[in-house]
Backbone as a ProteinNet text record, in pm:
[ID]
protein_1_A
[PRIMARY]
XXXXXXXXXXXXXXXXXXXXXXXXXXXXXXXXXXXXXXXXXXXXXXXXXXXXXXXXXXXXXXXXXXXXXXXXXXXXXXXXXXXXXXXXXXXXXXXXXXXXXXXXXXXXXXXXXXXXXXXXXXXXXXXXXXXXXXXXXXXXXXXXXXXXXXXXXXXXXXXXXXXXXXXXXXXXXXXXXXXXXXXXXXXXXXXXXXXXXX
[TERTIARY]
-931	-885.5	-782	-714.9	-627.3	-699.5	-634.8	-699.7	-529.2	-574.4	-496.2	-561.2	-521.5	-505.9	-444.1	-348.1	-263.7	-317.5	-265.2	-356.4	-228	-125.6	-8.6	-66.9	-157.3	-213	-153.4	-194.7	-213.7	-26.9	-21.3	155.3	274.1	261.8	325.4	241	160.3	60.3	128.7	120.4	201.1	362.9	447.1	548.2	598	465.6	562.5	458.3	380.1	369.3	461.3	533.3	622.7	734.9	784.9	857.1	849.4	724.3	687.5	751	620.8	682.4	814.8	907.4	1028.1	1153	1055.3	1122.2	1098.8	1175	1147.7	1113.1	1188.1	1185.8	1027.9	991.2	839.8	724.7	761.1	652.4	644.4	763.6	709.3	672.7	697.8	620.9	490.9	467	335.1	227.2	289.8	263.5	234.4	353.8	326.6	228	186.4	103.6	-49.3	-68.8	-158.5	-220.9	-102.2	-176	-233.2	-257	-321.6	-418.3	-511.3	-662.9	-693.6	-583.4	-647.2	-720.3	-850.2	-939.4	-962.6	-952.3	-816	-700	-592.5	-443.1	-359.6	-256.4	-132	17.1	123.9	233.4	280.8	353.4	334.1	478.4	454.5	576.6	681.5	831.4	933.5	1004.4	903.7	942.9	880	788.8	733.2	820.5	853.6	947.8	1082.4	1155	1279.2	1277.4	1196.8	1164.3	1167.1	1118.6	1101.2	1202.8	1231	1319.6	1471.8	1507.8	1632	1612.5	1494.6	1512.3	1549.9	1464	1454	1649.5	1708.3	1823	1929.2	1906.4	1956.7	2018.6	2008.9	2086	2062.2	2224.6	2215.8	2151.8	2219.4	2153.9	2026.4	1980.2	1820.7	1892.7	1825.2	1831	1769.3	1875.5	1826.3	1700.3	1612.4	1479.7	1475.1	1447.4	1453	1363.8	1249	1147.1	1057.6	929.4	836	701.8	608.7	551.9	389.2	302	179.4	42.2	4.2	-114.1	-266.1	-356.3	-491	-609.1	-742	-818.9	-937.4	-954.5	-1031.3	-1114.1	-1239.5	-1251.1	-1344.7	-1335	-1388.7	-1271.6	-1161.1	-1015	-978.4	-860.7	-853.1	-694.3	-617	-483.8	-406.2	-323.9	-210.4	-172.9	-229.4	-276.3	-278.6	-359.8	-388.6	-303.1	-235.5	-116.3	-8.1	65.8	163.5	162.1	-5.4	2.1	14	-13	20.8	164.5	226.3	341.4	463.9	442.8	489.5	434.6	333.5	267.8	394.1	393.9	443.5	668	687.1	834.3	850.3	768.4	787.8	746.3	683	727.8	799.7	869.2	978.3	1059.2	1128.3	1219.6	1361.2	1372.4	1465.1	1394.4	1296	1220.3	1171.7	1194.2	1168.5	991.4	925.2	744.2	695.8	652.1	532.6	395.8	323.8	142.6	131.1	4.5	-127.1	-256.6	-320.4	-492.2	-521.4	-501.3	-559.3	-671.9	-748.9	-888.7	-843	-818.7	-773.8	-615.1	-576.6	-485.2	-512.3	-618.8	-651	-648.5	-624	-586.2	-481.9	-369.4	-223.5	-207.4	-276.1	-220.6	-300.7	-390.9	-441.7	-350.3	-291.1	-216	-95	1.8	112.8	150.1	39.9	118.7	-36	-107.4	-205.7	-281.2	-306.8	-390.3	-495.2	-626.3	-760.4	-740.7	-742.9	-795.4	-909.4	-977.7	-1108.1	-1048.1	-1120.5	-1126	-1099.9	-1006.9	-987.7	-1086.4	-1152.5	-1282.5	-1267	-1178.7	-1077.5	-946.6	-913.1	-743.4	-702	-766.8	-720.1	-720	-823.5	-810.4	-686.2	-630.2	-525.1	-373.3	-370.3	-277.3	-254.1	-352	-356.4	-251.7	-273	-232.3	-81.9	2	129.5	210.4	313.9	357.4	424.5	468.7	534	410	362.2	295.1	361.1	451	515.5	531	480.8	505.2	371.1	256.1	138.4	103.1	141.8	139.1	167.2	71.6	105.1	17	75.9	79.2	-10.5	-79.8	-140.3	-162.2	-167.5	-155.5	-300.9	-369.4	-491.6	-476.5	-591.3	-610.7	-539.4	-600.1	-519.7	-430.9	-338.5	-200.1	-163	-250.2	-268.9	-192.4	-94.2	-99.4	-152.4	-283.8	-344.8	-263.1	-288.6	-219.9	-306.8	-263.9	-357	-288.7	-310.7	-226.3	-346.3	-395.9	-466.4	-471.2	-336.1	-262.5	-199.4	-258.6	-188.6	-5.8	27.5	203.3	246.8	239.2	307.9	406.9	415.5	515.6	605.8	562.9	653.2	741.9	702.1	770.7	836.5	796.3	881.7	1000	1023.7	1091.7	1080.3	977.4	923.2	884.5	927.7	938.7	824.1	741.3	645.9	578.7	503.2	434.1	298.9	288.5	130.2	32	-20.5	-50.5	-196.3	-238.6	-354.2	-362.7	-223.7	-227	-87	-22.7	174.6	166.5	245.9	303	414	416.2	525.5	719.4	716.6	771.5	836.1	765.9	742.4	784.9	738.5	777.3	911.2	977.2	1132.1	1227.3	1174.2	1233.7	1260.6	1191.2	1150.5	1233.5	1272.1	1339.4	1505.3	1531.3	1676.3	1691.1	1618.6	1668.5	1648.7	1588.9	1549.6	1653.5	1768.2	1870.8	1824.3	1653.4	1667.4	1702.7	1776	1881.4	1987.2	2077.6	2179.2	2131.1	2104.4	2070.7	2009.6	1904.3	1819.6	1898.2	2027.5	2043.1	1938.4	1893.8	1797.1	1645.4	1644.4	1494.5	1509.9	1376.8	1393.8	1286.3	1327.6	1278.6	1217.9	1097.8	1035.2	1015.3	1082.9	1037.4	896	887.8	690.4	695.2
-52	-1	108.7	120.3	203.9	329.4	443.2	572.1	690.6	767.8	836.4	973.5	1097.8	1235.9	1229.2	1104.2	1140.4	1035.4	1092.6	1012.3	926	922.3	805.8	715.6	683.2	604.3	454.2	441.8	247.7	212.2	384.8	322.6	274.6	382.5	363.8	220.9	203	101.7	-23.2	-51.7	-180.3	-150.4	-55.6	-31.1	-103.3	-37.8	-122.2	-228.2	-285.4	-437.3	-520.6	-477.6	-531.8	-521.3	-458.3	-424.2	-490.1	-518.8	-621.9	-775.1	-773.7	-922.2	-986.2	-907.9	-895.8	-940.3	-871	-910.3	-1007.6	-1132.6	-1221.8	-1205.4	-1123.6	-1084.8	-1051.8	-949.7	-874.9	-955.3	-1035.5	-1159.4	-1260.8	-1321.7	-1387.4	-1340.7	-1209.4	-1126.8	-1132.3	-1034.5	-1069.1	-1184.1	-1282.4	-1407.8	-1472	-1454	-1456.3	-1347.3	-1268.6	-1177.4	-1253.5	-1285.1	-1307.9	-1387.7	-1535	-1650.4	-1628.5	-1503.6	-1445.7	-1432.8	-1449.2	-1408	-1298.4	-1190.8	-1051.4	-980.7	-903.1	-778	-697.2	-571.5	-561.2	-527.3	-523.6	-550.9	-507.9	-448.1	-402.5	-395.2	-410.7	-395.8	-241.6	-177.5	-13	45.7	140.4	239.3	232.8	174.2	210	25	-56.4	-209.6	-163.9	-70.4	16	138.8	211.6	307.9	298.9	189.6	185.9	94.3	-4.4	-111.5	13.5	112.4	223.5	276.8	349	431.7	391.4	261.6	216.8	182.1	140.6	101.2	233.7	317.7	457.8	543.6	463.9	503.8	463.7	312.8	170.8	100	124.8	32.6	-122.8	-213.1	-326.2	-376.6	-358.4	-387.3	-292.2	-355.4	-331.4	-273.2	-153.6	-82.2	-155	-210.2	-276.9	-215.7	-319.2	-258.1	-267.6	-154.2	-172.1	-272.5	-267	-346	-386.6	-433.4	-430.6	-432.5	-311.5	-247.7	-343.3	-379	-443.6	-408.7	-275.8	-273.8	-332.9	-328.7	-391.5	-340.7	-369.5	-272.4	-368	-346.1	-439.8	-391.3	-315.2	-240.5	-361.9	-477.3	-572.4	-610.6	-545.1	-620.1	-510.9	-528.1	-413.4	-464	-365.2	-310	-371.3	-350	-398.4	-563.6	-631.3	-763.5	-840.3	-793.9	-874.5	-844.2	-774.6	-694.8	-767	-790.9	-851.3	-1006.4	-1110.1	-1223.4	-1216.6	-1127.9	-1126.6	-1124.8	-1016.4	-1067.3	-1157.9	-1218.8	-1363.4	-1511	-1433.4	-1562	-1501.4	-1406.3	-1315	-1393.3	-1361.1	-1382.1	-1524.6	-1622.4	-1763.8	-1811.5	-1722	-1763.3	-1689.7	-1559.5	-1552.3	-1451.6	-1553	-1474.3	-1368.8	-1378.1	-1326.2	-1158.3	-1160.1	-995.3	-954.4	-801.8	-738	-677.7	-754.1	-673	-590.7	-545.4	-455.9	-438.7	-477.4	-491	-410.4	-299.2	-198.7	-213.3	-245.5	-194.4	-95.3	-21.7	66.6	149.7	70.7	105.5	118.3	144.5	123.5	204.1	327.1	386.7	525.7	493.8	653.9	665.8	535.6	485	496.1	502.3	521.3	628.4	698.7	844.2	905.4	895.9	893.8	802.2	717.7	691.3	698.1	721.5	743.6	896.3	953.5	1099.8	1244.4	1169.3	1238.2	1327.6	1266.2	1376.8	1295.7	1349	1331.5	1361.1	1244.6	1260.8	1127.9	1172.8	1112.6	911.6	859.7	671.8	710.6	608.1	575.6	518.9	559.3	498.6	344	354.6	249.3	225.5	102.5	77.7	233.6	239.4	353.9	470.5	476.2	639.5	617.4	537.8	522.2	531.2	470.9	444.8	658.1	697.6	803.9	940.3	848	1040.8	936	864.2	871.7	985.1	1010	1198.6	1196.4	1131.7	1189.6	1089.8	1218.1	1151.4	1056.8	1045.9	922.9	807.5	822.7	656.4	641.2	658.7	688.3	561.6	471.7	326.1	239.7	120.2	5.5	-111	-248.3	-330	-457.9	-516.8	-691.2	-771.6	-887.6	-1034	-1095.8	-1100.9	-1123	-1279.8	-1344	-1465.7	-1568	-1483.4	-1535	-1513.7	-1436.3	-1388.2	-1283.4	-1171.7	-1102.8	-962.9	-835.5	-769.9	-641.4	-594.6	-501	-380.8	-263.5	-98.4	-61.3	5.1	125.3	249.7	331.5	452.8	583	626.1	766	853.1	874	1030.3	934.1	852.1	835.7	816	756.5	735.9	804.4	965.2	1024.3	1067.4	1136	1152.2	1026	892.7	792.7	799.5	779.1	776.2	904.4	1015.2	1129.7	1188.4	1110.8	1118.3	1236.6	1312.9	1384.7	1323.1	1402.4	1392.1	1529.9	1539.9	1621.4	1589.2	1711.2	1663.5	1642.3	1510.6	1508.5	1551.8	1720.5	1730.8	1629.3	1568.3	1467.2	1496.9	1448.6	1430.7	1376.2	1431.1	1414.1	1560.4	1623	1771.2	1802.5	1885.4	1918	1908.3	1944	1855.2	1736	1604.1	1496	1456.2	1577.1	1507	1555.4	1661.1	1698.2	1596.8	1525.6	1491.8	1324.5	1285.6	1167.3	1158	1280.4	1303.6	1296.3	1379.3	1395.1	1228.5	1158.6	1033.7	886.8	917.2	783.4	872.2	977.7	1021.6	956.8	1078.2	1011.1	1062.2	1215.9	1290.1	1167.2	1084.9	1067.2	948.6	865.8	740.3	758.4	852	835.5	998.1	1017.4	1165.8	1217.6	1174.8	1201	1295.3	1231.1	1295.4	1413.1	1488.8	1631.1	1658.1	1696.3	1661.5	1848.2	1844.9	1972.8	2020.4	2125.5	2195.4	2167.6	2151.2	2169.7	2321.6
253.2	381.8	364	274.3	239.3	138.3	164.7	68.6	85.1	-24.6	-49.7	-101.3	-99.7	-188.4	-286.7	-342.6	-429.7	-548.7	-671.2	-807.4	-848.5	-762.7	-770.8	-678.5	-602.9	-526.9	-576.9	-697	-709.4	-751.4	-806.7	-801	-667.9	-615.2	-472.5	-395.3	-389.6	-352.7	-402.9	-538.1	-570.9	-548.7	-555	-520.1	-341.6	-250.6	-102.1	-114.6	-160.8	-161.9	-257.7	-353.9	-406.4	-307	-236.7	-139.7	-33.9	46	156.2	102.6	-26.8	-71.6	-64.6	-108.9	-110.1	-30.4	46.3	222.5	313.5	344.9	379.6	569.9	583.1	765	761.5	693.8	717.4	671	532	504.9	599.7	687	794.1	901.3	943.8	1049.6	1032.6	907.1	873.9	887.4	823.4	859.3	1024.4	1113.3	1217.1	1309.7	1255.5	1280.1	1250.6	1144.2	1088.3	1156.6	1245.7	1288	1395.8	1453.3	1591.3	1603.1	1479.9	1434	1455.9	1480.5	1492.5	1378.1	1432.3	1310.2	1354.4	1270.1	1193.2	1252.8	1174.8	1249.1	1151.9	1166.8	1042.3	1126.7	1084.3	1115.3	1036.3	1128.1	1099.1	1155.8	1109.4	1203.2	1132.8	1213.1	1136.2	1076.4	1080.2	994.1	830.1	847.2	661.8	625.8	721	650.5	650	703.5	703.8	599	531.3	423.8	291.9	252.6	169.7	137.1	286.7	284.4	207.8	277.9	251.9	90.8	52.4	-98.7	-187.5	-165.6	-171.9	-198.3	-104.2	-101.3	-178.9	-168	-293.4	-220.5	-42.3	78.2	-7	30.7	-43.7	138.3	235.9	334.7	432.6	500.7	519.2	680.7	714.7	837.5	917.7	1059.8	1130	1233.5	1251.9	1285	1441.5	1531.8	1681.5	1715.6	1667.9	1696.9	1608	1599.3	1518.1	1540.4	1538.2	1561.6	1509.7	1588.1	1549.3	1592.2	1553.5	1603.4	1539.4	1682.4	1616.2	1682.1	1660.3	1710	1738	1885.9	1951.7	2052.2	2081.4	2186.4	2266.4	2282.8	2402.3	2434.5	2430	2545.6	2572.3	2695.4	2790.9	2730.1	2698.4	2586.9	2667.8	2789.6	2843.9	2855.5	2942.8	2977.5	2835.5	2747	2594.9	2522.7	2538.1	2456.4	2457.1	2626.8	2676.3	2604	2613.7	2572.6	2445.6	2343.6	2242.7	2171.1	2216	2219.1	2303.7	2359.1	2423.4	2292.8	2254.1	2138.8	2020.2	2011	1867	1874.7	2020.6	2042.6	2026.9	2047.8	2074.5	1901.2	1831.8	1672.6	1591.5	1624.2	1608.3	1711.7	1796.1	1870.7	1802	1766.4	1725.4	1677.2	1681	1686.3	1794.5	1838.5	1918.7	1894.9	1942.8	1920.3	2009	1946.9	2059.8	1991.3	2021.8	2029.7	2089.4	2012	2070.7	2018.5	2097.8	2072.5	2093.8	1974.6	1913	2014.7	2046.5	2123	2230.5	2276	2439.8	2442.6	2361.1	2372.5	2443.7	2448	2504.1	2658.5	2714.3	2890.9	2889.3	2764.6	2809.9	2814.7	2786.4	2755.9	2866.3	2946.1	3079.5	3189.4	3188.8	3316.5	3311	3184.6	3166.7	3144.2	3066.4	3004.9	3102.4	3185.3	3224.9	3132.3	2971	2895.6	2874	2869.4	2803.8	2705	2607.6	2476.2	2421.4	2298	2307.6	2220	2268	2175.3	2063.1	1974.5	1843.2	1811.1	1703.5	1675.2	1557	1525.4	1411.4	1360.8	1343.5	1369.5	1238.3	1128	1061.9	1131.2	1237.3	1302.3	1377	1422.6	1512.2	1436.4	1326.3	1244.3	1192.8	1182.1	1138.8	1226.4	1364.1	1466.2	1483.9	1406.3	1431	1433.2	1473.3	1428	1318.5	1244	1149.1	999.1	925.1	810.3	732.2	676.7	646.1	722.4	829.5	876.7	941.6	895.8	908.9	838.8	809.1	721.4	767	719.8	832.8	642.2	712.1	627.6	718.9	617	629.5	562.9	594	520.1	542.8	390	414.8	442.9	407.2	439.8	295.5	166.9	40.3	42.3	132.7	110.9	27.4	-14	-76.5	83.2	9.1	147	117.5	207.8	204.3	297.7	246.9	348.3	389	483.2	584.1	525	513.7	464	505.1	588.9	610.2	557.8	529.7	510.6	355.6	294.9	161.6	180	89.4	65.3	13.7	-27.3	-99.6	-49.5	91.5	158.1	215.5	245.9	233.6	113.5	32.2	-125.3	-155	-124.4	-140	-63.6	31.6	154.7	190.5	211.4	339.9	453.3	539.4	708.5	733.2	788.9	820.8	973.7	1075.4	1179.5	1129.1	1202.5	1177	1315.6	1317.1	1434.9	1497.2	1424.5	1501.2	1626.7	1674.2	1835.4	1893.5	1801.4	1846.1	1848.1	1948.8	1997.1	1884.6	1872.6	1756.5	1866.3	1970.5	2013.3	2068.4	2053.1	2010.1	1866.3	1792.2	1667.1	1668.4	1711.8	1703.8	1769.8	1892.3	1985.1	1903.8	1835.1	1745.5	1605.8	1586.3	1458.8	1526.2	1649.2	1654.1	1716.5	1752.8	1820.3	1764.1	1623.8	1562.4	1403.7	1477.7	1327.3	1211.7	1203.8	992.6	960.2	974	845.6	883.3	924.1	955.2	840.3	928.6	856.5	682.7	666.7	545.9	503.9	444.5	441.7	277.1	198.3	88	158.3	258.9	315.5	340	327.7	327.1	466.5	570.6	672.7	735.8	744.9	756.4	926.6	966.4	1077.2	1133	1257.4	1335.4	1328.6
[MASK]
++++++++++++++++++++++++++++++++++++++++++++++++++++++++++++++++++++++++++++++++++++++++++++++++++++++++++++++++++++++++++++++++++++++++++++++++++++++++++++++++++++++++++++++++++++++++++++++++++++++

């Protein structure tokens, strides 16, 4: 499920699964993720790059996480409604995290009743994982059934691991991606990253 451009692939690869493992907050997320029977499904966004990043830096403590990000890809459920019960299931095994659930499939209605744009279905949780805006956080993580944790990575980890910040124009506006950079302060917080103009 995971692919890369880069021929460091299997390094960085065992690098944030050694990294997941590691982490007891994200292995039981995961975990609690897992017991939902969702296919397929990854935890993504900024619970994988602030997990990197901060190691990346040598933080003895872990950047507290706003939320934690779970998408999955289901196109026989309608996103809002299944979303909401999902996380009410997700808070009641661990409250103490802030979730948010998306189906994947059914993102293209938010962006029709919230932001009024036509744009076309995610055809797979990777096509979705893919048009995040910034390529480094284009990664998302799962807990197979052996307990083994598989990546989504589209756009490959090289720019995770390199701490590049880049737009990924998929389908984030390059202002979006500015507006995303000055308000989630990763020069502030991550000052190592080398964070590139849209």
């Amino acid at each position: 499920m995971s692919q890369s451009h880069s021929p460091f692939l299997s390094e960085y690869h065992q690098r944030l699964t050694g990294l997941v493992r590691a982490s007891p907050l994200l292995m039981e997320a995961l975990r609690a993720v897992r017991a939902l029977g969702l296919n397929p499904w990854c935890i993504g966004v900024g619970a994988v790059r602030s997990l990197v990043w901060d190691d990346l830096h040598g933080f003895a403590v872990p950047t507290p996480l706003d939320d934690v990000d779970v998408v999955y890809f289901d196109p026989t459920v309608e996103g809002a409604v299944h979303d909401a019960a999902l996380e009410t299931r997700l808070r009641h095994a661990m409250p103490s995290v802030a979730w948010e659930v998306t189906n994947q499939a059914t993102v293209h209605h938010w962006f029709a009743r919230h932001l009024g744009l036509q744009v076309p279905p995610l055809a797979s949780l990777e096509d979705g994982v893919g048009t995040w805006p910034e390529i480094a956080t284009c990664v998302g993580v799962f807990l197979r059934a052996d307990d083994s944790i598989g990546v989504v990575a589209p756009h490959g980890l090289d720019d995770l691991f390199q701490l590049v910040v880049r737009h990924n124009p998929v389908r984030a506006a390059a202002q979006t991606y500015r507006e995303r950079v000055a308000s989630k302060r990763f020069a502030e917080r991550w000052p190592l990253l080398s964070i590139r103009p849209a």
